[in-house]
C-alpha positions in Angstrom: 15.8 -6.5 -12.0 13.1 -5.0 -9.8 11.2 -2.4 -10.8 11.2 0.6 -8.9 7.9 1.7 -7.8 6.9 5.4 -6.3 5.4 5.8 -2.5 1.5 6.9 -4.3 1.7 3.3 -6.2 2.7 1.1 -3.7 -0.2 2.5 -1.1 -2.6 2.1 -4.0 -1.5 -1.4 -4.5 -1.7 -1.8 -1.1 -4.8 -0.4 -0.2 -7.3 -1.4 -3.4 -5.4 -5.1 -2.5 -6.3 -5.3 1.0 -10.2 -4.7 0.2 -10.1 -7.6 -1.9 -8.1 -10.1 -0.4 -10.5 -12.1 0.3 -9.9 -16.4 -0.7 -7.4 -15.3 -2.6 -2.9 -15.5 -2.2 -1.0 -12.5 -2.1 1.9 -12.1 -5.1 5.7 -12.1 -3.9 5.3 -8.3 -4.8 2.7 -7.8 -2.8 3.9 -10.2 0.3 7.1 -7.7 0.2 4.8 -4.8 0.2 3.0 -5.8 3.2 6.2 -7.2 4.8 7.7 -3.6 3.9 4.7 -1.4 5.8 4.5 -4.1 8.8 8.3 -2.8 9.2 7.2 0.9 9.3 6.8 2.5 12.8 3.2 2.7 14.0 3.4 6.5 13.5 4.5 5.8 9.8 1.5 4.0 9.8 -0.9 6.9 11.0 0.5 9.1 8.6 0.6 6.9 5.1 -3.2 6.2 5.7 -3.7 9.8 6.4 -1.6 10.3 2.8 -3.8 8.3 1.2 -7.0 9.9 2.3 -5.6 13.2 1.2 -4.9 11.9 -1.9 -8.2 10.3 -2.8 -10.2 13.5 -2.2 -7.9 15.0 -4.5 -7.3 12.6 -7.4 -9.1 9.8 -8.5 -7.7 5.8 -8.5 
C-alpha cells in the first residue's frame, strides 16, 4: 500500500531533489511526484513555490 504523504513533504522532497539531481535517476516515488506537479495548473505552480518560500523563512528543513 502507498503511503500517504502530506502537501509540506512532498514539496520538500521535491524541491531538496531537484537541486541535486544531477547524474543521478529519479525513484518511481519521485517520478510520480514530478509527474503529479507537471499535472498542476501553471498557477498551482506559482503558488506551491510561493508556499514553499513561506515556509522556509519560517521553519527549518
Amino acid at each position: 500500500m502507498a503511503k500517504s504523504i502530506g502537501v509540506t513533504e512532498v514539496l520538500t522532497l521535491f524541491f531538496s531533489r531537484r537541486l541535486s539531481l544531477h547524474g543521478r535517476r529519479l525513484s518511481s516515488d519521485e517520478t510520480q511526484l514530478l509527474e503529479q506537479y507537471r499535472a498542476l495548473t501553471e498557477n498551482d505552480q506559482v503558488a506551491m513555490r510561493y508556499l514553499i518560500g513561506a515556509m522556509k523563512s519560517i521553519s527549518r528543513f
